[in-house]
C-alpha positions as CSV (number, residue, x, y, z in Angstrom):
1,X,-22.3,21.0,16.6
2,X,-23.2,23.3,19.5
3,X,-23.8,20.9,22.4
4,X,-23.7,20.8,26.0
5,X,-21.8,18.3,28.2
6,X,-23.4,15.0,27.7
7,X,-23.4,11.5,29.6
8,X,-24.2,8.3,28.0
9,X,-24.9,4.7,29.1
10,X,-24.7,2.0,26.2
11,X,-26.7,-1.5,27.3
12,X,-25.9,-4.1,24.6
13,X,-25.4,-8.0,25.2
14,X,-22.8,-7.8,22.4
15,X,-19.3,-6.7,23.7
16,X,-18.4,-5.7,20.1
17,X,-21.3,-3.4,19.7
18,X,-20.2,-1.6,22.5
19,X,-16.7,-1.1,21.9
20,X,-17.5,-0.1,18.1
21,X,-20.3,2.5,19.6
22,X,-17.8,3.9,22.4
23,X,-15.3,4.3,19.4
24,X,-17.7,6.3,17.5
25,X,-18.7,8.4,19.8
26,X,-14.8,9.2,20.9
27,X,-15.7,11.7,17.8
28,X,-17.8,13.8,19.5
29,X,-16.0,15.4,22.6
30,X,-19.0,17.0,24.1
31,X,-20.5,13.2,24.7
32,X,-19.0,11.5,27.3
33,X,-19.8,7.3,27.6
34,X,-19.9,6.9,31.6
35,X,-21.0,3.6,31.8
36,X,-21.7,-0.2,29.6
37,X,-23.4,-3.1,30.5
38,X,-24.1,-6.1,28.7
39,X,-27.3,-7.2,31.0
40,X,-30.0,-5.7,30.9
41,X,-31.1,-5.5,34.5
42,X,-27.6,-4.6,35.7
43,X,-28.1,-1.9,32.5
44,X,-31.4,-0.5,33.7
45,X,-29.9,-0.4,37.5
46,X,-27.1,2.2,36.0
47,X,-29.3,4.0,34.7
48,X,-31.2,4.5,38.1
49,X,-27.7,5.7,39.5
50,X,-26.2,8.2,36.9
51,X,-29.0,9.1,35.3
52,X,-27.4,10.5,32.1
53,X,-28.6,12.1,29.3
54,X,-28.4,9.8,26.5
55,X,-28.7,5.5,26.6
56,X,-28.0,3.7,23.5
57,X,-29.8,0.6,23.9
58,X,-29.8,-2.6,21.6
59,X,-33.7,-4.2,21.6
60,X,-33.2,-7.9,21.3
61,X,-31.4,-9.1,24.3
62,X,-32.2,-12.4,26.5
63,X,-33.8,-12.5,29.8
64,X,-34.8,-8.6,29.5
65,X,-35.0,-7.0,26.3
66,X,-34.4,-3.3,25.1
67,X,-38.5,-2.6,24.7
68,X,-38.6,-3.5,28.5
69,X,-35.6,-1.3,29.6
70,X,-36.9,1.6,28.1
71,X,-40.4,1.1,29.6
72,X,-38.8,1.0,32.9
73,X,-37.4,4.2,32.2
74,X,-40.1,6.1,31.2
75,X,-42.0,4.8,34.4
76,X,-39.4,5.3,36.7
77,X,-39.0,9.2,35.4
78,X,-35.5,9.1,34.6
79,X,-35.4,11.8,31.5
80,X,-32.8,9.9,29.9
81,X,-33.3,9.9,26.0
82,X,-33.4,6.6,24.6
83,X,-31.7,5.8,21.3
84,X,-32.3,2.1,20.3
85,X,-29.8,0.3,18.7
86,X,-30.8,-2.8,16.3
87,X,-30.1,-5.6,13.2
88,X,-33.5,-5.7,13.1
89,X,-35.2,-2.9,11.3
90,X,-39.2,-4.4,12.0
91,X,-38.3,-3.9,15.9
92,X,-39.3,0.1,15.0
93,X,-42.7,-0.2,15.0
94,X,-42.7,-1.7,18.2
95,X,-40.3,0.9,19.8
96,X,-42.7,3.6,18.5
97,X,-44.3,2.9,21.9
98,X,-42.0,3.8,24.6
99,X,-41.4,7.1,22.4
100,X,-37.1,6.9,21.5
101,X,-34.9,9.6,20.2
102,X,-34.3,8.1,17.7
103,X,-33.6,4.3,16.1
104,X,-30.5,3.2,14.5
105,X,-30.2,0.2,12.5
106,X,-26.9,-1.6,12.4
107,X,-24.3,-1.3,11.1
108,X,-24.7,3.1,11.4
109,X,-22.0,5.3,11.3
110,X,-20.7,8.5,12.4
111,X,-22.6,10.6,10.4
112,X,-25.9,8.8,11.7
113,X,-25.0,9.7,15.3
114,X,-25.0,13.4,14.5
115,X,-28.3,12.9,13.2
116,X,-29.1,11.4,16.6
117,X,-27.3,14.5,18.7
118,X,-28.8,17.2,16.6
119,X,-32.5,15.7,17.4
120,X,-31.3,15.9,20.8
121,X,-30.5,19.3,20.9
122,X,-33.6,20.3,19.1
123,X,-35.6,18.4,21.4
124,X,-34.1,19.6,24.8
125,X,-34.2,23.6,23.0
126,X,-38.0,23.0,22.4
127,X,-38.5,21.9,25.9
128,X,-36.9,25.1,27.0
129,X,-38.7,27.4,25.0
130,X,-41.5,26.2,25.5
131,X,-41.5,26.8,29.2
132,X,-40.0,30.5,28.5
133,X,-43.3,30.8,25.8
134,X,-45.5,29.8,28.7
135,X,-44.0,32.4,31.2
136,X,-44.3,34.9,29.0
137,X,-47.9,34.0,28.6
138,X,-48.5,33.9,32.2
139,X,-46.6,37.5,33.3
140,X,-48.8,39.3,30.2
141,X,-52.3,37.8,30.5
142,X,-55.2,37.6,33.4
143,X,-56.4,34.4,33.4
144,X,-59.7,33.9,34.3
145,X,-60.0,31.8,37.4
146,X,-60.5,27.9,37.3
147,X,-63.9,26.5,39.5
148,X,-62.7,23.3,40.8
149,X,-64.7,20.7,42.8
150,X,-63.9,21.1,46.6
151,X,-65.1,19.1,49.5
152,X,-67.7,21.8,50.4
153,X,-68.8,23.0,47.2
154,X,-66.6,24.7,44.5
155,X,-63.3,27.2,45.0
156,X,-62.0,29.5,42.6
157,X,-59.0,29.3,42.1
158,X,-56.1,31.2,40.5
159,X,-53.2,29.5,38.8
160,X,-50.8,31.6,39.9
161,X,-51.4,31.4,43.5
162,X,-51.5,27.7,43.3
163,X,-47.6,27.0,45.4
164,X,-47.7,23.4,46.1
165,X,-50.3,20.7,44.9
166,X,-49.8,17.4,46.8
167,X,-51.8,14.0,46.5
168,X,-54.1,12.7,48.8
169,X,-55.6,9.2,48.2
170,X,-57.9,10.0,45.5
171,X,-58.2,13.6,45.4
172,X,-55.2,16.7,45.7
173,X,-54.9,19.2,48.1
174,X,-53.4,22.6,47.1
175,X,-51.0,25.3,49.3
176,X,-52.1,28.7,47.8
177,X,-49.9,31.5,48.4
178,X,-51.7,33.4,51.1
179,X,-51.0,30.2,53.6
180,X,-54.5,28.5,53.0
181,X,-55.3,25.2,52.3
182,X,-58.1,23.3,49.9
183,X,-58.9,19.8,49.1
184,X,-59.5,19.6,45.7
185,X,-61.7,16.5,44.6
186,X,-59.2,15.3,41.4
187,X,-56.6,13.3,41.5
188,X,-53.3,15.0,41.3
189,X,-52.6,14.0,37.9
190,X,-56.3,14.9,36.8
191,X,-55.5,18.2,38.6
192,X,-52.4,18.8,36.6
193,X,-54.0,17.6,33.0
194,X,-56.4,20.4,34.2
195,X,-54.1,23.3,35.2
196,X,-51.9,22.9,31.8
197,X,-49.2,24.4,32.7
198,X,-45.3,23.7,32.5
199,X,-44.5,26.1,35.7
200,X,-45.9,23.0,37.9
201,X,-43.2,20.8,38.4
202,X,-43.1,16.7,39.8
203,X,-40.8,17.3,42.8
204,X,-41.3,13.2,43.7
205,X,-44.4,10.8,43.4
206,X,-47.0,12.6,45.6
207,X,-46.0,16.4,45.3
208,X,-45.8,19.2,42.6
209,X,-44.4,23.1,43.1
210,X,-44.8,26.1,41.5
211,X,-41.5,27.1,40.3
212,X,-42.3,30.6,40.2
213,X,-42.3,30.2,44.2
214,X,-38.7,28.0,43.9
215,X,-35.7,30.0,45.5
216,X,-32.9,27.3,46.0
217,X,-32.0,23.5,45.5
218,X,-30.3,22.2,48.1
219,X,-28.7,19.0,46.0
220,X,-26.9,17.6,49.0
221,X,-29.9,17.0,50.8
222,X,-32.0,16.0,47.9
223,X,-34.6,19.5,49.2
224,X,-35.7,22.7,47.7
225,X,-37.1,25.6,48.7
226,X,-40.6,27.8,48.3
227,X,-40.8,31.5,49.4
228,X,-44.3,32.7,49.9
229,X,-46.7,34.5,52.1
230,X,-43.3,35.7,54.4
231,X,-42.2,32.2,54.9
232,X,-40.1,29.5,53.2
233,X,-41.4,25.7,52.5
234,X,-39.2,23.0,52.4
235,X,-39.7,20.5,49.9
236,X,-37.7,17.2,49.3
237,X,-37.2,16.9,45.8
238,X,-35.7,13.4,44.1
239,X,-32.0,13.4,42.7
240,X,-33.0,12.8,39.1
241,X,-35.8,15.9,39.6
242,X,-32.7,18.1,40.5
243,X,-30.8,16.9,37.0
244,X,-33.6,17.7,35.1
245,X,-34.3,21.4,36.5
246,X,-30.5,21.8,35.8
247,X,-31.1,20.5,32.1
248,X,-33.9,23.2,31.8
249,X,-32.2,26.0,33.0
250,X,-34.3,26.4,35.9
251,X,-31.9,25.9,38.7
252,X,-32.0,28.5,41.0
253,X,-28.4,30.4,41.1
């Protein structure tokens, strides 16, 4: 199987689970097990700090239980793919939810975590075509331009001179490329759902870029960069935000 350089994190309150998984996956060279954990908070707090590619994750665990973790996830913005792990086939319904790779019932074998690595790369390829589809779309079409609700009437506004879009209480304001300013009366997330487009990206909580402006990452820092209208904008730009331009091939050489 043709994959990239994986990290996984396996969170299961049985040791034995663990060491039978890790020994599985010593099969696939490409996947590399950087971390266990046998509580689910402590397992959760991991995943904060590596943020890797891939947790395996058993559901029914005390205190916290795998559902929870993988909510936590999601919320928190982490991009790791969840893979829940389980005796307890009628738990899939419920993981349905939190939207997993994939669900293995135990006892699984090798040949069912190739299933779960092939859906991986098929996912992670989907994502990136996608984005090239909708650049493509961009460079060959002129797109009318979007009328959105401003503070002293209505703007009109084209996509692609939207640079930065940043939240502001309840409505967004937006950096166009020729260095002027407009607050928009949406919310930044209504703003987005209206835009549609995957060349916006979430640098943190309260800011998206165009990456078509992005020039460089600085990863040390945790910043990135915008060239436009003869200047650059600095950005800061979260640590698991960095991973996942690198994971989509966007990372600036």
């Amino acid at each position: 199987m043709d994959l990239e350089n994986l990290t996984a994190i396996i969170i299961d309150d049985e040791p034995e689970a663990i060491n039978l998984l890790t020994l599985y996956l010593r099969h696939f060279p490409l996947v590399t097990v950087v971390g266990t954990e046998t509580n689910a908070k402590k397992g959760l707090t991991m995943v904060g700090e590596i943020l890797p590619e891939l947790v395996f994750l058993d559901i029914d665990m005390p205190q916290m239980n795998g559902l929870q973790v993988a909510s936590s996830i999601h919320s928190e913005n982490f991009h790791s793919e969840i893979v829940f792990t389980t005796a307890h086939q009628h738990y899939a319904y419920e993981a349905i939810g939190v939207e997993p790779l994939d669900f293995l019932t135990k006892p699984y074998c090798i040949e069912d975590l190739e299933i779960v690595l092939q859906k991986y790369k098929t996912k992670t390829g989907k994502k990136k075509l996608e984005l090239k589809m909708d650049k493509f779309v961009h460079a060959q079409s002129n797109q009318p331009k979007l009328k959105l609700p401003a503070n002293h009437g209505i703007v009109l506004v084209d996509i692609k001179d939207i640079v930065i879009i940043r939240s502001k209480a309840n409505k967004s304001v937006i950096h166009l490329q020729d260095g002027t300013m407009e607050t928009i009366n949406k919310s930044i997330s209504k703003l987005i759902e209206i835009l549609n487009s995957s060349f916006f990206f979430k640098c943190h909580r309260t800011t998206y870029i165009n990456l078509n402006f992005l020039t460089r990452v600085d990863k040390k820092n945790n910043k990135c960069f915008l060239a436009f209208n003869q200047t650059t904008q600095e950005e800061a730009i979260t640590k698991d935000q960095i991973i996942h331009l690198e994971k989509l091939e966007l990372y600036p050489v």
